[in-house]
Steps between C-alpha positions, in 0.01 A plus 500: 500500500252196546493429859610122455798698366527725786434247798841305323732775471444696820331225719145509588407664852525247814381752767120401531602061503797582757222727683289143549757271574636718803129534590461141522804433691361780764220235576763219571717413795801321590517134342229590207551435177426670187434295244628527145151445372343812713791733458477385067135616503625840730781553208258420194813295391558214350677238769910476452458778239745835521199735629388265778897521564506837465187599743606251717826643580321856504286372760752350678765809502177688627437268772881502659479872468213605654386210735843361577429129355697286260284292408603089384503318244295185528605346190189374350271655692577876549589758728478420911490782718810406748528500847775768645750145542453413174534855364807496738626199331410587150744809553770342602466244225550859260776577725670170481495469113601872470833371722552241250462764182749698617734191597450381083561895403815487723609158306433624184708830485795325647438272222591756277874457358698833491610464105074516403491862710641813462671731754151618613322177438782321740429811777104436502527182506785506833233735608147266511727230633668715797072602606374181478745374734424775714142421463570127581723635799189708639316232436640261709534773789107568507446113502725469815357811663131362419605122606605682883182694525253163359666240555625305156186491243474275212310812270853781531719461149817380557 
């Protein structure tokens, strides 16, 4: 098999470019940015292009795990190296829109009109509803309970 051929149908290796970019980030601190342009030459990828995207979000998996950084998106510019408030805010920001997932999952299986399921179809579908409004119900406790030990915050989910 040519190795064009190869590097299409099982992916081409992304161990030594992912190796670079976490090196480089080991020489920055809080507030510095990463540009596109750098971390492009680190990935030997074109910019925008599915391997940049692809070692990117290697090198950025790699980072979270083993140094404990999410690193953010500076659209246009690259990756910034946050501060612990902004990594702080950047996770409730996932938090918040994970609320609001499971809110539109809750509206669309009640959606669901009983004639287009079956039996079991009607039972799962009772079912996701009935946990997500647990999970909304335990989610509102933890806000209240975290609102009495901080004091109300603009960053919890409601």
């Amino acid at each position: 098999m040519s190795t064009t051929i190869q590097s299409i149908m099982q992916g081409r290796p992304t161990a030594r470019e992912v190796q670079a970019i976490v090196a480089l980030f080991e020489t920055k601190r809080a507030g510095d940015l990463l540009p596109h342009e750098v971390l492009e030459t680190l990935a030997r990828a074109e910019p925008g292009s599915a391997r940049y995207r692809t070692v990117i979000g290697a090198a950025r998996r790699r980072i979270l795990r083993e140094h404990g950084v999410e690193l953010m998106t500076v659209r246009g510019l690259g990756y910034k190296v946050p501060t612990g408030d902004e990594q702080l805010r950047q996770s409730a920001g996932h938090l918040r829109r994970g609320v609001k997932r499971i809110g539109y999952g809750a509206r669309v299986a009640d959606a669901i009109a009983d004639h287009r399921l079956d039996t079991q179809g009607r039972a799962r579908r009772d079912h996701i509803v009935q946990r997500i409004a647990y999970l909304a119900a335990m989610g509102k406790v933890e806000r209240k309970e975290l609102e009495m030990e901080l004091g109300k915050t603009e960053t919890l989910p409601r």
